[in-house]
Every structure is written in structure tokens, then in C-alpha cells.
N, C-alpha and C positions, 0 to 999 in steps of 0.2 A: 504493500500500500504506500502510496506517494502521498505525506502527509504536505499539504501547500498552506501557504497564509496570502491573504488577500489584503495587499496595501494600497488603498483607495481611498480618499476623502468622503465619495458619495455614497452614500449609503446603498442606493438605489443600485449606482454600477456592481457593488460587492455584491449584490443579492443575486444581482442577471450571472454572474459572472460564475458564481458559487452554483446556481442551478445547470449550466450550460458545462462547467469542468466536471461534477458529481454525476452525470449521467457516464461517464467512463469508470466502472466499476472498479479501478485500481487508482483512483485520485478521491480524495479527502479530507475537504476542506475544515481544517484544525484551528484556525486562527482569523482573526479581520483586526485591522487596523486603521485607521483615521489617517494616519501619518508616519512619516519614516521615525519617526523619536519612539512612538508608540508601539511600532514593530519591533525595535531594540530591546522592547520592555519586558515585550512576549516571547522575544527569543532566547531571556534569560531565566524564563523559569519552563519554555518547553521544546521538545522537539520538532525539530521546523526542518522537510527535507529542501523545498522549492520553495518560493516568495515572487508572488507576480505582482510586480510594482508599480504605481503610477510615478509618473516622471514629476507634475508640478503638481504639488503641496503643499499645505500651511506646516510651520512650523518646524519642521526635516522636510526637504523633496527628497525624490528618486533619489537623482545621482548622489548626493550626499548621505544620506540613507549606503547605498549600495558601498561606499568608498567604505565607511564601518562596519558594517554587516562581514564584508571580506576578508578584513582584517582581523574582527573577531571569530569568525565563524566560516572559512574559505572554503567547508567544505558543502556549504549551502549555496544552492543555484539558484542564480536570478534572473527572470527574464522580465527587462522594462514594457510598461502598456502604455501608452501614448493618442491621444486624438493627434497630436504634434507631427506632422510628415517632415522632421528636421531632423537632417543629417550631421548637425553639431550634436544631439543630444544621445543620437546613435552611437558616434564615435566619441563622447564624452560616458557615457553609459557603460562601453567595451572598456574604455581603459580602466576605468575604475572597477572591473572586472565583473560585470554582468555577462552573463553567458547568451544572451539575447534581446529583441527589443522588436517588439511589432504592435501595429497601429491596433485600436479600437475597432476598426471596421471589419479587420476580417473574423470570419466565422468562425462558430464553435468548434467545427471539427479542427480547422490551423492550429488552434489557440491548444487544445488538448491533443495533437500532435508535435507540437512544440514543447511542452511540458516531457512527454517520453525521451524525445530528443536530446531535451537539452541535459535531460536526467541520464541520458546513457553516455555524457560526454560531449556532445553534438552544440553548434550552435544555430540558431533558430533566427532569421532577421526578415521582416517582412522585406516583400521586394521590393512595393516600392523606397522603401528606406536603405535598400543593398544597390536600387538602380543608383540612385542620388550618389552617398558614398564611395560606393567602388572605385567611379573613373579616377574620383579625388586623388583614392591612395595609390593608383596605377600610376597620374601625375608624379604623383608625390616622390614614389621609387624611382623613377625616373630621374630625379630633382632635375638638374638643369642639362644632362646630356641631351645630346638631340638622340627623340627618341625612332629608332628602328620601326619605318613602318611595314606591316606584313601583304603580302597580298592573298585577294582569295575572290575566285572565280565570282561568289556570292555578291562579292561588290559591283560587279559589272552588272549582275543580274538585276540590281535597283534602279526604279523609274528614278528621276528628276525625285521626285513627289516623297519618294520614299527613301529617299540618300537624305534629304533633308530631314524626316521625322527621327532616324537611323542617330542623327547629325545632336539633334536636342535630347535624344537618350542617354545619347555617352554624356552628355552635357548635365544629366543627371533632373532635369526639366519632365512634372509630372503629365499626364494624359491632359489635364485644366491646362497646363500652360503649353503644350504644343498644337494645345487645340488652339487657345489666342494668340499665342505667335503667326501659326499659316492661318487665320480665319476660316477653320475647322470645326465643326461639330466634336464634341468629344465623344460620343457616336461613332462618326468617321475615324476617329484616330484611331479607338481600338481596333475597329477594323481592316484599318492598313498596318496594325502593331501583327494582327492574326497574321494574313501573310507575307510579312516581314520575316518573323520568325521561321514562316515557313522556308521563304526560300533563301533564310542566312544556315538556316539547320541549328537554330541557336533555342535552347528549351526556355526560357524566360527573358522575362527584361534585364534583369541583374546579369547573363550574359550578354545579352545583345548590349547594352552600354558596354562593357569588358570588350566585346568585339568593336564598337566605334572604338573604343581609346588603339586599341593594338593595331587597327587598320586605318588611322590617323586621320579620322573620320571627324574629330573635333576641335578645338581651338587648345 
């Protein structure tokens, strides 16, 4: 049994949240907290394996929560929940040693697939938060070499239309914002995202940005 604690300000989120993880017959929900100080409180008088954390709270948030928890307790896994599609708080999250971090929006099954995951080792990051990211730290490796660009038939195979969406993925730019950048439906977007992937042979966004950066598809 996977005993977890739910650290969330809203009452209402901890309750949706605790019904949607306890329908997986090996998760547990042992604990709630209000706030990262109050989660500290909890984990000092009980067993906590997982802690699925809200990122901004009163009085401890997420990341600061998470920096102590680690340090007291490293062998408890944390995976951040977030409404926030910000890749500072992703990579602010990881270092301070969260083993994961995905938005509010996706579904119950993600969210208690994530928990096994990150429980066996595994790290868990929504995509779009792994799209946003990535290129960053593929840049970032890079630092200032000029980077080596790769070729690949796949490139050739994209319209005008579709080099460009390709272009603001590596750029780390969500479905809302490449919809308002080309004056697109975000309707349309996903729909050119669908065979995009098809014909880069790329299984998500979090690759297909990885593929703009390495095939020097971005700025």
C-alpha cells in the first residue's frame, strides 16, 4: 500500500483528489495538509511514502516545503501539482528534489500513474511542462558552442505550415500560444500537432520540441 499525503490549501481540490487517487486499490490517502509547514508536522509523527504537493501556498509553498521534506526525509517522493504551466517552477521543483511535477488538468488515470512511477524510481512530468523545459536545458548543454545540427528526412517532409508550429514547440510555446502567434484555432493546432508527430515519428510533444532543438529548428 502506497501511503500518500495531500498538500493543498483547498479543501475542495484535497477531497476531488483523494476520491480520484483511492479508486487504485494500492494508494491510500493517510494525511491532508493546508500547507507545506503543516505537512512537516505530519511527517513527524507519521508514515508518509508519497506527498503530492501544491506548488503556491500560504505560509510554506511547494518548493520550499519540498527543499525540507528532502533533506529531512529523502526517502519520501514528491510529485508537484500545479494549475501553473511554468517551467521555472518545474525546474525549480526538480532541483530541490521533487521527483515530478504535472499540471491540475490532467486526468485521474496520469495522476495515479505517476504516483506508481515515481514510486518505482521513475520521474513523472507533464508534457506540457517537459515540452516548455527541455529545449531550455538542451540550450543550456550546449552553452555557447555552436550547436551541431542533425539532419533527418522528417524535416523535409514538413509543409511551410508545419516547420513553423514544429519551430514554436522546440521554443517551448503552448497549443494557446501557437495558436495566437499563426492566427490559428487551437482546434487546428492540435490537429496539425496529430500529424506532425506522425510524420517526424516523434511519440509526444516533449520529443518533438527535443527534435526542433537537435535539428536546429529554433532560435
Amino acid at each position: 500500500m502506497i501511503r500518500v499525503m495531500l498538500v493543498e490549501d483547498q479543501a475542495i481540490v484535497r477531497q476531488g483528489l483523494k476520491v480520484i487517487l483511492e479508486q487504485d486499490e494500492h494508494i491510500k490517502v493517510v494525511q491532508e495538509a493546508e500547507n507545506g509547514r503543516e505537512a512537516i508536522k505530519h511527517l513527524e509523527k507519521h508514515l508518509i511514502d508519497f506527498i503530492m504537493m501544491d506548488v503556491r501556498m500560504p505560509v510554506m509553498n511547494g518548493i520550499e516545503a519540498t527543499q525540507e521534506i528532502k533533506q529531512r526525509w529523502p526517502h519520501i517522493k514528491i510529485l508537484m501539482l500545479t494549475t501553473f504551466n511554468d517551467d521555472e517552477y518545474a525546474m525549480q521543483a526538480l532541483r530541490e528534489g521533487a521527483s515530478g511535477f504535472m499540471l491540475k488538468t490532467a486526468d485521474g488515470d496520469k495522476l495515479i500513474e505517476a504516483i506508481h512511477s515515481t514510486m518505482k524510481g521513475g520521474m513523472s512530468i507533464h508534457d506540457e511542462v517537459a515540452a516548455k523545459f527541455m529545449p531550455r536545458l538542451l540550450h543550456k548543454a550546449d552553452g555557447h558552442r555552436k550547436q551541431e545540427v542533425a539532419y533527418s528526412q522528417h524535416v523535409d517532409d514538413l509543409t511551410k505550415r508545419e516547420l513553423a508550429i514544429v519551430k514554436l514547440v522546440g521554443e517551448g510555446k503552448t497549443n494557446k500560444e501557437i495558436a495566437e502567434s499563426l492566427y490559428l484555432s487551437i482546434g487546428t493546432v492540435k490537429n496539425y500537432l496529430t500529424k506532425i508527430l506522425q510524420k517526424t515519428d516523434q511519440r509526444d510533444r516533449t520529443q518533438l520540441a527535443i527534435f526542433a532543438v537537435r535539428h536546429g529548428l529554433t532560435e
